[in-house]
C-alpha positions in Angstrom: 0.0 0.0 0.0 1.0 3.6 -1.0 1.7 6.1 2.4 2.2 9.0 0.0 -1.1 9.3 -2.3 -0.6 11.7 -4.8 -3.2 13.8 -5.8 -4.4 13.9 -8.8 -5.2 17.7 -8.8 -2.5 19.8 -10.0 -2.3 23.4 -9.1 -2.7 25.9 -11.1 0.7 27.8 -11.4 -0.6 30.5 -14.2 -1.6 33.5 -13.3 -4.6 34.7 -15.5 -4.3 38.4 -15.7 -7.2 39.1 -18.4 -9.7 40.4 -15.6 -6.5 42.6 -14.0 -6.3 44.1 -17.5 -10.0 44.6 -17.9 -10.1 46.2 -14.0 -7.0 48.3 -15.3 -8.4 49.9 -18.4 -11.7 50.4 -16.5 -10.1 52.8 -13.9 -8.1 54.1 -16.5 -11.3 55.2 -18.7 -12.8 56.5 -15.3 -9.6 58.9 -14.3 -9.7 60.3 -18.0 -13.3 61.0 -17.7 -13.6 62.6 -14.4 -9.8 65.0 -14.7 -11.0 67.9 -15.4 -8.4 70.3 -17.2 -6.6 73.2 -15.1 -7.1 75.6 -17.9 -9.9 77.2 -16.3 -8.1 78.1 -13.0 -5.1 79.4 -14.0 -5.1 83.2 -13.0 -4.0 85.2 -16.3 -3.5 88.4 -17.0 -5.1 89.0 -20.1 -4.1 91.6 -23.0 -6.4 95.0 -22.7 -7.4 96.8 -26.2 -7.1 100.2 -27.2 -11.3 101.7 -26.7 -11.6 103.7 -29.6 -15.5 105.2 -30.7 -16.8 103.0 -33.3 -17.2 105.9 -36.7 -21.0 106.2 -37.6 -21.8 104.6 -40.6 -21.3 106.9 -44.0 -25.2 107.3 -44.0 -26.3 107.5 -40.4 -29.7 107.9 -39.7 -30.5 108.6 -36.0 -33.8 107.3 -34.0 -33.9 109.2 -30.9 -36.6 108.4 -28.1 -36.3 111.1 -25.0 -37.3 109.9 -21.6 -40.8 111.0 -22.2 -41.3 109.2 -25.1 -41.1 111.0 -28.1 -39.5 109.5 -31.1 -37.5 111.0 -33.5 -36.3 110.5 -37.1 -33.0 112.6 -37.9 -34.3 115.2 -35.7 -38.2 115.1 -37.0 -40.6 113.8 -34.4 -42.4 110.8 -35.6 -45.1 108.6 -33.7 -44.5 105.2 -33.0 -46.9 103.7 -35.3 -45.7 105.5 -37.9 -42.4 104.9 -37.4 -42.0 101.4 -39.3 -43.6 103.2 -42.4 -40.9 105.8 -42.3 -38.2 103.6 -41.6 -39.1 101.6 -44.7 -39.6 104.6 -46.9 -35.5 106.0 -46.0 -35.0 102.2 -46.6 -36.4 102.4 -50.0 -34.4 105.4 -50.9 -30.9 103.9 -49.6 -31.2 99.9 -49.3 -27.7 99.5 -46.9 -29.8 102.4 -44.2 -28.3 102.3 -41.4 -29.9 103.2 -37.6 -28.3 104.1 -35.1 -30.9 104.3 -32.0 -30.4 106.7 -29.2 -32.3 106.5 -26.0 -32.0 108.6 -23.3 -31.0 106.6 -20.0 -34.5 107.6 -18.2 -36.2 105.9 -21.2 -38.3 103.0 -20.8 -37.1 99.9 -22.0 -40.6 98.8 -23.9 -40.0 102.3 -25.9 -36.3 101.0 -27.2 -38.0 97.5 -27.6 -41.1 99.2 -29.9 -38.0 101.0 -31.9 -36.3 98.2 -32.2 -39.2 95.7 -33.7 -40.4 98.8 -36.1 -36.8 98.5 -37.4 -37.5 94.9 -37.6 -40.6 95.6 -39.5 -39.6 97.5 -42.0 -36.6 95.2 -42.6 -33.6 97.5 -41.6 -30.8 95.1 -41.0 -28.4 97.6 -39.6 -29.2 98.2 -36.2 -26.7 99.6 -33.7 -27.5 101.1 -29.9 -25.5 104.6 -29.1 -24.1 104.0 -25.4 -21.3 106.7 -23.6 -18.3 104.7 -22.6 -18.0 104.3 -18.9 -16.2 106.3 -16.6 
């Protein structure tokens, strides 16, 4: 009779490493995705421009609405509903018109808005708001 049995198992002296590899690109995939870059908190100093007034078109026409409401067209009053009509009329005569709207700072911001959509109405694409720079 045999003392010593051997067993018939064998052990296993391989090392699998596939799920090491899959656990390894996992967290891998997860550290890209939740780094979020630094180029957001770095405190710059950024370049300042030169403020220079932007030149009024060659063919300015001015819309001008005073705190109390009244509206006018290069300096002749026009009412608001007829404002659209004369807006397309100077656009008939000149098709690149240009408006430049002034409102005074005590205006009410539904009277810009109404100057605004008339411009809209009668199709005038160039539309800019005067402002005074800062000080």
């Amino acid at each position: 009779m045999k003392r010593c049995s051997h067993s018939s198992h064998q052990t296993v002296t391989e090392l699998n490493i596939t799920p090491l590899l899959d656990l390894a690109f996992v967290l891998l995939v997860i550290f890209i995705i939740t780094t979020t870059p630094l180029v957001n908190d770095l405190d710059l100093g950024l370049p300042t421009a030169s403020r220079h007034e932007k030149a009024p078109p060659r063919k300015a026409n001015f819309v001008t609405v005073e705190s109390g409401g009244d509206i006018y067209v290069n300096k002749q009053k026009v009412p608001l509903p007829e404002l659209a009509f004369r807006l397309a009329a100077l656009r008939a005569d000149d098709p690149d018109l240009s408006v430049i709207v002034r409102g005074d700072s005590k205006a009410k911001c539904r009277e810009i808005r109404a100057v605004l959509d008339a411009c809209q109405q009668a199709n005038v694409v160039q539309v800019d708001l005067a402002t005074e720079p800062a000080h």
